[in-house]
MARBA-828361 format. One line per 4 residues: their letters; for each residue y, x, z of C-alpha. Coordinates in nm, 2 decimals, padded with zeros to 4 digits. Layout:
<recs>
a	Y,X,Z  ...
</recs>
This chain:
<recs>
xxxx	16.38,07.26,13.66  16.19,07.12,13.93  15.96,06.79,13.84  16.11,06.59,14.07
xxxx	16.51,06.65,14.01  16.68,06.40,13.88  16.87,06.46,13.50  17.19,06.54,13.51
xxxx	17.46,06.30,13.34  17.49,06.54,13.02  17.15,06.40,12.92  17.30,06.12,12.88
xxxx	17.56,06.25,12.64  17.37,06.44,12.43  17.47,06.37,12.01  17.11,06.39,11.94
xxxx	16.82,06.19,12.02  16.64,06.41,11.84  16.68,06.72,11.99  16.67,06.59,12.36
xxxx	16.35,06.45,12.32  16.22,06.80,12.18  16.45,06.99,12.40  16.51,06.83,12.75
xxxx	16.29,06.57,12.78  15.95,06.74,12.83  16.12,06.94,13.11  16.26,06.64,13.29
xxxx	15.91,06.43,13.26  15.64,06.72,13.23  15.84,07.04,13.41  15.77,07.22,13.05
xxxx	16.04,07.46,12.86  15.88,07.22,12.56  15.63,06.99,12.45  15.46,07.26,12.28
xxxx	15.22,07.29,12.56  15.05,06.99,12.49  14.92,07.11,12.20  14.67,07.31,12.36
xxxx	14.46,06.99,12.46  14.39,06.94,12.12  14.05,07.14,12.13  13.90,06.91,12.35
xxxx	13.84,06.54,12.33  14.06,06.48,12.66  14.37,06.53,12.42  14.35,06.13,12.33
xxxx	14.30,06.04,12.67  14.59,06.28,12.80  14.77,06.13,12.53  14.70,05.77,12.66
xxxx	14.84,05.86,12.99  15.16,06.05,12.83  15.36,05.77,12.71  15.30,05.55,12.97
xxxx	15.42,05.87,13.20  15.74,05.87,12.96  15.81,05.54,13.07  15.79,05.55,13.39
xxxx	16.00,05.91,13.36  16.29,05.67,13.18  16.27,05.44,13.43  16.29,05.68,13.75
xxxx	16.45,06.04,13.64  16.68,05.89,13.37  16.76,05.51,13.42  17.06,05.62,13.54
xxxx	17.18,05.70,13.13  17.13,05.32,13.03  17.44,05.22,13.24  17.64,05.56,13.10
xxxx	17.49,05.47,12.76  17.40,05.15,12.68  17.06,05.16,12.55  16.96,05.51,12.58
xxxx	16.58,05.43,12.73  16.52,05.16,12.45  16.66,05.39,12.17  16.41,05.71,12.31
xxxx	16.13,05.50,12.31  16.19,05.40,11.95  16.21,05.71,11.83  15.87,05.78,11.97
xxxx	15.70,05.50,11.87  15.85,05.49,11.52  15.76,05.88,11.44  15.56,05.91,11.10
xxxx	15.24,06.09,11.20  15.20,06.34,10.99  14.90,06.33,10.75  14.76,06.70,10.87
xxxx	14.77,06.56,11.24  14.42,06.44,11.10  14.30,06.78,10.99  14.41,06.98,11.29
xxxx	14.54,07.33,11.22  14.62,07.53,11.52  14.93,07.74,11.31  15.07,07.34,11.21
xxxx	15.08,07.27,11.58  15.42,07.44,11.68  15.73,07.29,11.89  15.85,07.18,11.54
xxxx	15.55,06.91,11.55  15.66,06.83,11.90  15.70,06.43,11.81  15.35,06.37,11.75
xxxx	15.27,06.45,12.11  15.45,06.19,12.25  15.30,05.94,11.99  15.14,05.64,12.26
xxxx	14.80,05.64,12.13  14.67,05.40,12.37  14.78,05.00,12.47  14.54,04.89,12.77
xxxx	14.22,04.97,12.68  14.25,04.99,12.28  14.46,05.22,12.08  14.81,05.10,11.96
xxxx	14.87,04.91,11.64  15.18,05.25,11.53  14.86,05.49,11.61  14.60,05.27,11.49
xxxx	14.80,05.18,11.13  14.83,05.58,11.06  14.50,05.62,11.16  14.34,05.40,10.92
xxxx	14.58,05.54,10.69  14.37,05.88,10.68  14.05,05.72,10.74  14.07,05.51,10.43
xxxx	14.12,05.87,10.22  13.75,05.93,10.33  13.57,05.58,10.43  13.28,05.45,10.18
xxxx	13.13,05.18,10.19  12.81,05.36,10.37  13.03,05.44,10.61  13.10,05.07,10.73
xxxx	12.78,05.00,10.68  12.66,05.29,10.91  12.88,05.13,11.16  12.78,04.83,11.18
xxxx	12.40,04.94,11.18  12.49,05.17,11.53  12.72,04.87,11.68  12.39,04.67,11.63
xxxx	12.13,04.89,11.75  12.38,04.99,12.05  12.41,04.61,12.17  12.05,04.51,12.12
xxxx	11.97,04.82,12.35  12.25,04.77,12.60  12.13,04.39,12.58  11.77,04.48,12.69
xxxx	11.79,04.78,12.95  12.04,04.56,13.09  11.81,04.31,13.13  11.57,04.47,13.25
xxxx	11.76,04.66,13.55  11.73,05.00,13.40  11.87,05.30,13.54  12.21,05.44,13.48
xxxx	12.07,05.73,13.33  11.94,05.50,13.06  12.25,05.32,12.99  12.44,05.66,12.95
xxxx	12.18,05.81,12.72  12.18,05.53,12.50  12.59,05.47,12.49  12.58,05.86,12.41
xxxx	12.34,05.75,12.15  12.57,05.51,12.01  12.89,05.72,11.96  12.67,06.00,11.82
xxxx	12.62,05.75,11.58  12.94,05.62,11.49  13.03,05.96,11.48  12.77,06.09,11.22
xxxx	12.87,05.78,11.07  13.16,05.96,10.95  13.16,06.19,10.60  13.18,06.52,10.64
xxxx	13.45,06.55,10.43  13.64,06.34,10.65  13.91,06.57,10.86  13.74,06.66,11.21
xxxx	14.06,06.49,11.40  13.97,06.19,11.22  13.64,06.16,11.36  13.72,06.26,11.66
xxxx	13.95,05.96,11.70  13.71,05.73,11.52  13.50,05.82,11.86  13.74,05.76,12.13
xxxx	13.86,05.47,11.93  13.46,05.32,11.95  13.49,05.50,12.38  13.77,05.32,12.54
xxxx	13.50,04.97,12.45  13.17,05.16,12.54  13.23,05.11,12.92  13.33,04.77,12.93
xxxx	13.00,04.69,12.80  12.80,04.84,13.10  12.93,04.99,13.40  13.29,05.16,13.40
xxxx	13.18,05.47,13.63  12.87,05.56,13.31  13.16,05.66,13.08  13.28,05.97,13.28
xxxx	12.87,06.14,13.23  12.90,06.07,12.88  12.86,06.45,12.69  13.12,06.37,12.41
xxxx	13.24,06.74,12.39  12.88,06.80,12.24  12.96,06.51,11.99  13.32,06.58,11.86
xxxx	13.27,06.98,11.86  12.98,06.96,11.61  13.00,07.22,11.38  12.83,07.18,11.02
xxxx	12.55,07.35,10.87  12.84,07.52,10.60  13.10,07.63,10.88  12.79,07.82,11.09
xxxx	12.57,07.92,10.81  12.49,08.22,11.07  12.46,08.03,11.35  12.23,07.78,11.24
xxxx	12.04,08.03,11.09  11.99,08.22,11.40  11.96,07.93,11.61  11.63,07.83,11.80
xxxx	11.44,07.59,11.58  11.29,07.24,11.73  11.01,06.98,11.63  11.01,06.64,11.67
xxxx	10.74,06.37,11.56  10.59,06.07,11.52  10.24,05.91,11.47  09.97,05.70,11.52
xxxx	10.04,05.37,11.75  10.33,05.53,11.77  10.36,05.84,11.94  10.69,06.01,11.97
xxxx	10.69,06.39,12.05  11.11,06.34,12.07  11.34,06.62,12.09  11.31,06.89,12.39
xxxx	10.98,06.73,12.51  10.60,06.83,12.49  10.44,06.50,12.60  10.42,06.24,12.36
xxxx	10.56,05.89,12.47  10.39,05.58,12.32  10.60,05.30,12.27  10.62,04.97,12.11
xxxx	10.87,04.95,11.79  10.80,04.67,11.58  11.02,04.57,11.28  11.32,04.79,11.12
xxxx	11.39,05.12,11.36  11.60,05.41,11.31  11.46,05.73,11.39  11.67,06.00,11.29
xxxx	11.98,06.01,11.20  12.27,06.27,11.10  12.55,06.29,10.82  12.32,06.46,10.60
xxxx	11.98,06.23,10.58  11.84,05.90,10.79  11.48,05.82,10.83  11.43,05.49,10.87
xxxx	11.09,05.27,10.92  10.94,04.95,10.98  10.62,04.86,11.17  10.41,04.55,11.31
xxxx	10.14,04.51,11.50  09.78,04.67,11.51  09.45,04.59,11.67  09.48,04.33,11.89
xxxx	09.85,04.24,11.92  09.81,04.17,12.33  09.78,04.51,12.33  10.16,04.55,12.18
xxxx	10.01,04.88,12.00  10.24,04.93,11.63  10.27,05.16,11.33  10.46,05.24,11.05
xxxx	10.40,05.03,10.76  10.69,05.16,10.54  10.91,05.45,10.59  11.24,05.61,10.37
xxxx	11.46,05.89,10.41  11.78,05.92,10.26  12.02,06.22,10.16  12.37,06.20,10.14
xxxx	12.64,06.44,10.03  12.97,06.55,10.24  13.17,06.23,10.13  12.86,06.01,10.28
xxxx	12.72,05.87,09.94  12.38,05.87,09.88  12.25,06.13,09.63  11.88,06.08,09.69
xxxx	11.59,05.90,09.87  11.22,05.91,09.93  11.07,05.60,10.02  10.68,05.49,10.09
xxxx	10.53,05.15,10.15  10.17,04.94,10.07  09.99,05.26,10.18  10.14,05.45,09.89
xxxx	10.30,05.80,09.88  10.48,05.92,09.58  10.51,06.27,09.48  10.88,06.25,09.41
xxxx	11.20,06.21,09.53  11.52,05.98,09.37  11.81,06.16,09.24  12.14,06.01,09.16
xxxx	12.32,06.39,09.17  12.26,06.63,08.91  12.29,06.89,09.21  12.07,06.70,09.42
xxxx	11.69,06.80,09.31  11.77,07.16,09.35  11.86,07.12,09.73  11.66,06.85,09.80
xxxx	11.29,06.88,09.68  10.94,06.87,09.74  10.77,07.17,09.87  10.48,07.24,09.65
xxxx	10.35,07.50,09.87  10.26,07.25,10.12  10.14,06.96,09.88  09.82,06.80,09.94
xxxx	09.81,06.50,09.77  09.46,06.48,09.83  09.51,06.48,10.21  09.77,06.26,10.22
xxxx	10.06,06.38,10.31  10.41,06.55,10.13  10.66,06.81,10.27  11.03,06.78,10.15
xxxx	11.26,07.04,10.22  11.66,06.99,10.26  11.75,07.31,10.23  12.17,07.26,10.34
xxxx	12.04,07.23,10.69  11.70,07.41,10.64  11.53,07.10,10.74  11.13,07.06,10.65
xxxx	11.05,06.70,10.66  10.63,06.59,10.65  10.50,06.22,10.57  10.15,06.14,10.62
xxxx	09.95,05.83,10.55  09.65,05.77,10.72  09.48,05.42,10.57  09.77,05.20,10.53
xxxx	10.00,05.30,10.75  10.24,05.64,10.80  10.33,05.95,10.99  10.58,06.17,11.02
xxxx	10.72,06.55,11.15  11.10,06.68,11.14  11.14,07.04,11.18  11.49,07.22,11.22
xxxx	11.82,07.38,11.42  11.87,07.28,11.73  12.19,07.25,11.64  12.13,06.97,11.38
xxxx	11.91,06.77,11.58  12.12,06.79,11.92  12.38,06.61,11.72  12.17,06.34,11.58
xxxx	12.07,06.01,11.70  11.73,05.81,11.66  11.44,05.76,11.88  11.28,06.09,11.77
xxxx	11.60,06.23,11.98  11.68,05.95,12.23  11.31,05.88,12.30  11.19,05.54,12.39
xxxx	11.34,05.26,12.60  11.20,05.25,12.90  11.10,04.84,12.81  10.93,04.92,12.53
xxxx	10.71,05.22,12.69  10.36,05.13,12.66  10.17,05.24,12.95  09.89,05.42,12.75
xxxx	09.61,05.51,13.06  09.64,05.12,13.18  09.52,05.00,12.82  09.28,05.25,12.79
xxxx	09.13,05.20,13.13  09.14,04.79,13.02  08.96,04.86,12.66  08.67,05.10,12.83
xxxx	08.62,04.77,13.09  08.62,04.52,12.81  08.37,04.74,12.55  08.17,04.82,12.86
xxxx	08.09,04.46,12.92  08.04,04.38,12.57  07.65,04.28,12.43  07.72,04.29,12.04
xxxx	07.65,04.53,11.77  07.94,04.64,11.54  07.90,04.79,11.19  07.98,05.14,11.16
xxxx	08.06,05.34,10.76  08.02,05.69,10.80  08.23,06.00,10.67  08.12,05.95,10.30
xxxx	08.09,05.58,10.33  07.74,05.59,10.18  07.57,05.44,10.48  07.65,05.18,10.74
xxxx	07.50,05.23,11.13  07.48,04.98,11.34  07.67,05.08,11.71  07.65,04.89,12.05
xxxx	08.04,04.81,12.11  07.95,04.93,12.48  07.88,05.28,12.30  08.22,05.28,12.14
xxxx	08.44,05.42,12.44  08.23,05.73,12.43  08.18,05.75,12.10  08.57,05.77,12.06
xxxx	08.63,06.04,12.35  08.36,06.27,12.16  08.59,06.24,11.85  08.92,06.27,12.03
xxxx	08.78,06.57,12.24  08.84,06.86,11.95  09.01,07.16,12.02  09.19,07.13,11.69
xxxx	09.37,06.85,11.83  09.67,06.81,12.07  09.64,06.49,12.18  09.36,06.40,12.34
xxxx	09.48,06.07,12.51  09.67,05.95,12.25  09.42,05.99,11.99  09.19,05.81,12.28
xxxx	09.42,05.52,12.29  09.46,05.46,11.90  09.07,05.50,11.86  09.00,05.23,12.16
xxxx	09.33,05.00,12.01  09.16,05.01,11.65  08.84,04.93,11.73  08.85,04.62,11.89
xxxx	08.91,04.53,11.50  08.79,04.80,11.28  08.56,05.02,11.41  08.48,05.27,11.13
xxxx	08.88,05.34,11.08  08.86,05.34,11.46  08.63,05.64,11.48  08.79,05.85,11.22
xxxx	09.16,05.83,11.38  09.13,06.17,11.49  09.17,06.31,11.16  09.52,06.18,11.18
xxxx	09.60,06.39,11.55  09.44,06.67,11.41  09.66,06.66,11.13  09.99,06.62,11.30
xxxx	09.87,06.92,11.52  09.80,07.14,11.24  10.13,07.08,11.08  10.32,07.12,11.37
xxxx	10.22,07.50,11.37  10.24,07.50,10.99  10.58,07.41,11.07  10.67,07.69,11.26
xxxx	10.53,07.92,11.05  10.76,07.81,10.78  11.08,07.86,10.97  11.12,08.23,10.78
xxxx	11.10,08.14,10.44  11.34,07.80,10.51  11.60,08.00,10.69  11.61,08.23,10.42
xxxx	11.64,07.98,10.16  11.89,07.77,10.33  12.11,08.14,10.35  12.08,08.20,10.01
xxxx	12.20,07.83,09.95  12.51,07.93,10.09  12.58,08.29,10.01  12.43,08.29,09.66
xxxx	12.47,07.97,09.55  12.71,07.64,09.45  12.43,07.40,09.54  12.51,07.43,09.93
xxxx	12.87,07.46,09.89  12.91,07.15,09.66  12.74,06.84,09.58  12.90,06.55,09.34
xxxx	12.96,06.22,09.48  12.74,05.96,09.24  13.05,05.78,09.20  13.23,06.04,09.03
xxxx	12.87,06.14,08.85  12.87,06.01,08.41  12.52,05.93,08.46  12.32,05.64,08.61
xxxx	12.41,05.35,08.77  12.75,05.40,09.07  12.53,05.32,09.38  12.82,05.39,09.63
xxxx	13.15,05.22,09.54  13.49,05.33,09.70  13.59,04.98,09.93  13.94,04.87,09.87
xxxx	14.18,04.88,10.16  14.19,04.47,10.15  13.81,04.56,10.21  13.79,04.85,10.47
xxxx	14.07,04.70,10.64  13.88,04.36,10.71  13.60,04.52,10.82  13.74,04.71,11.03
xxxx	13.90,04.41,11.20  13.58,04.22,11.20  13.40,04.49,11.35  13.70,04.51,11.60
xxxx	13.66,04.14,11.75  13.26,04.18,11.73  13.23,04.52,11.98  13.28,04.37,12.25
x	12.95,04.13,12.42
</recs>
C-alpha cells in the first residue's frame, strides 16, 4: 500500500487494537508489511533517535491517514496512542538479542522515547528500572565527576573562543565518560541509552550544529577486553605518557604538549582502572610550570566496584598494591621483572586488558607511562587521550627564550651539589642556560626541549635538582622502549587469563566478598533515584 493512501474504513472496525497496531498500522504510517523492520536500527546508535522521530510520525499519521476513524469510532486515535505509550518494555529490550527482536516484539518499537529534547517519563521510568539492576554507587559518583569536568571545560574553551573542533573533542570526551561510567556488567542497551540520554543535553550547552561530528558509534560499539580476547590481542598496541612540568605524549601523537594542570585532574579513564593526580606549582609560579605531587590508580571489577588501588604521595612509592578481592592480586600485580626500587620507579600490570602501567618519582614529585590496545585506550577518556586544552597549553619555546634572557643578564653566583652530593661548586647563573642544554643534549633522551624547559623552570629555584632533571627524560625514554619490548610476554599473559584461567573471566564484587571492610555499597532506589534527578536539573548551564 502506497505511503500516501488514505486507510480504508475497515481500520476503523478492526476488534483488535492489538493486532492493528502490529498488523496495519506500520503499513499505513511507514509503507512496511510490519514493524519488524525497525528492528534492524538497533545496531547503531541512530535507533533512539529514529525512535524519537517515530512516535511523533505516529501522530501525525493519526491525525492525517486515519482521523477519519475518530468520528466512525469514537476515540480510536486516543485509545492507539495508549496502547503505545502504556506498553511494558520488556526487561531484555536492555540486553539486546538479535533472535528476541521479531514482529512478536513489535510494540516496543513504537515506544516514544523522546519528549522535546529529553526522553519521556513511560521510557525514562523502565529505563531506570534496568539501570538500578546494575548502578553502584561508583557509578553516580563517576557521573557526576565527568558532568563536572565536562562543564568546567565547556565553561573555559568557551570563554576563550576556542575552535569547534575543541568543543566537539571535549563533548566526545564527556560522553566517553558517562559511558565508561557504566559497569560492564550492565546490559550494552542500557548504556547505550544512558548516552543518548546524557546527548540530547550535550548540544544545548555549546553549539547545536557540534553534535552531528560527534563519533558516538565509536563509543556505544565498544567491545570489551573478554568479548575480543583475539582482537585485542592482535590489535596494534599504543603508549601514552606523562612527565616532568608536565609533558603529555597523549594518545596517537609523537610530540609532547606541555600544559598547565594544577589541582585534582583525571588522566585516564576506562571501566576497568582511572588514574587520577594532583599537582601545584613549581619554580617560579609566573611561569605557570606544574607537576604531579600525588598520583592513584584504581581497578575495578565488571559491576564497577573497586577491588584494588595503588596510590603515591609526599615523594613516596610503595611497593604494593591494595586488594579488597581475593581474585584481585593475581590479575592485578606488580611486575617484579621491571622493579627498581632503587631507581624509583614500579610497573603494575592489569593483565584483563594487558595493560602495563609505570610510576616514577623523581625528588618529590611523579611520573607516569600507560602502555596498551588501541582498542582500550580509543575508548577511554582523560587528558593522556584528549590532550590538553588549548587555554592551558604552555607555550614552551616563549619561556625558554624568556629564562635564557633573564639568566643571561644575571651577575650572581648559585650553589651547585654534584652527582654524589659530596661537593658543592659555585656556578655563574649566566652559565646555567648552557649548562642545562649540555645535560638535556643526550642521545639517550627524547626530549630535548622539554627536558630544556624543566631544567631552565627549576633553576630559577633549585639549581642542583635543576641540572640533574635529565635523568628523569632519559628515564621516561628508556621505558617507553622497555615498554614495547614487553608487549609479547603481556599479550600472552592476558590470553592465558582468558583461555586458561577464572581470574579473567570472573572477579567478586567486595560487596559480596566475607572479608574486609564493604567499600562499595549497593544505593537504594530512594537513593539512585534522587541522584539521578539532581543530576538531571544540574546538566544543564
Amino acid at each position: 500500500m502506497s505511503i500516501s493512501l488514505q486507510a480504508d474504513d475497515s481500520h476503523c472496525h478492526t476488534p483488535s487494537l492489538t493486532d492493528f497496531v502490529r498488523d496495519s498500522l506500520p503499513e499505513i504510517c511507514f509503507d512496511s508489511g510490519s514493524a519488524g523492520f525497525l528492528n534492524y536500527s538497533m545496531d547503531s546508535v541512530q535507533f533512539y533517535n529514529a525512535h524519537c522521530r517515530i512516535y511523533q510520525d505516529i501522530k501525525r499519521c493519526l491525525d492525517t491517514k486515519l482521523k477519519h476513524c475518530d468520528g466512525i469510532r469514537a476515540g480510536f486515535n486516543r485509545h492507539i496512542l495508549n496502547l503505545i505509550e502504556s506498553y511494558q518494555l520488556p526487561l531484555e529490550y536492555f540486553n539486546y538479542d538479535k533472535k528476541v527482536y521479531d514482529d512478536n516484539h513489535y510494540l516496543q518499537n513504537l515506544i516514544p522515547f523522546c519528549d522535546g529534547d529529553k526522553l519521556s517519563n513511560h521510557f525514562s521510568q523502565q529505563f531506570d528500572r534496568s539501570l538500578l539492576n546494575c548502578l553502584t554507587k561508583t557509578t553516580l559518583n563517576k557521573h557526576k565527576e565527568c558532568l563536572t569536568i565536562f562543564k568546567q571545560n565547556i565553561h573555559t574553551i568557551l570563554q576563550t573562543k576556542t575552535s569547534l573542533n575543541e568543543i566537539t573533542k571535549w563533548s566526545e570526551d564527556f560522553l566517553r565518560c558517562i559511558y565508561n561510567s557504566i559497569p560492564t556488567s550492565c546490559p550494552t542497551a542500557t548504556k547505550e541509552v544512558f548516552v543518548f540520554k546524557e546527548l540530547l543535553a550535550v548540544p544545548d550547552k555549546h553549539n547545536e550544529s557540534t553534535s552531528t561530528s560527534l563519533n558516538i558509534m565509536k563509543i556505544v560499539k565498544q567491545k570489551l577486553p573478554s568479548q575480543n580476547v583475539e582482537g585485542f590481542a592482535q590489535s596494534k598496541r599504543a603508549t601514552s605518557s606523562i612527565h616532568g612540568d608536565p609533558h603529555i605524549l597523549q594518545l596517537h601523537t609523537n610530540k609532547p604538549i606541555t600544559c598547565r594542570l594544577l589541582h585534582n585532574r583525571t588522566y585516564l579513564s576506562n571501566p576497568h582502572f582511572k588514574i587520577t593526580g594532583v599537582s601545584k606549582y613549581v619554580g617560579d609560579p609566573d611561569l605557570t610550570a606544574t607537576a604531579i605531587t600525588s598520583l592513584q590508580i584504581d581497578f575495578f571489577n565488571s559491576n564497577g566496584s573497586l577491588i584494588s588501588y595503588y596510590k603515591v604521595s609526599n615523594g613516596k612509592l610503595p611497593l604494593e598494591l591494595i586488594y579488597f578481592d581475593s581474585l584481585a592480586s593475581s590479575i592485578i600485580k606488580i611486575d617484579y621483572s621491571e622493579k627498581h626500587a632503587t631507581e624509583g620507579h614500579i610497573a603494575l600490570i592489569h593483565v584483563p586488558t594487558s595493560t602495563q602501567i609505570i610510576v616514577n618519582r623523581w625528588a618529590n614529585f611523579y611520573f607516569f607511562v600507560v602502555r596498551s590496545s588501541e582498542l582500550l585506550l580509543n575508548n577511554s577518556d582523560g587528558y593522556l587521550i584528549t590532550g590538553c586544552p588549548q587555554n592551558e597549553i604552555i607555550d614552551r619555546q616563549a619561556i625558554i627564550a624568556r629564562l635564557k634572557e633573564r639568566f643571561a643578564q644575571s651577575q650572581r653566583k648559585t650553589i651547585v651539589g654534584t652527582t654524589r652530593q659530596r661537593r658543592h661548586i659555585s656556578l655563574e647563573e649566566s652559565q646555567l642556560p648552557n649548562e642545562c642544554e649540555r645535560i638535556c643534549s643526550s642521545n639517550n633522551n627524547e626530549f630535548p626541549d622539554e627536558c630544556l624547559f624543566d631544567c631552565l623552570a627549576i633553576a630559577s629555584v633549585n639549581a642542583t635538582q635543576a641540572l640533574h632533571v635529565n635523568q628523569m627524560h632519559i628515564r621516561m625514554s628508556r621505558e617507553r622502549r622497555q615498554l614495547v619490548d614487553n608487549d609479547k610476554r603481556v599479550v600472552r599473559e592476558f590470553e592465558q587469563c582468558y583461555t586458561k584461567g577464572l581470574a579473567c573471566k570472573r572477579t567478586h564484587d567486595p560487596d559480596e566478598s566475607n572479608h574486609g571492610e564493604r567499600i562499595i555499597k549497593q544505593t537504594s532506589l530512594l537513593t539512585i533515584s534522587s541522584i539521578l534527578y539532581t543530576i538531571a536539573l544540574f546538566s544543564f548551564f
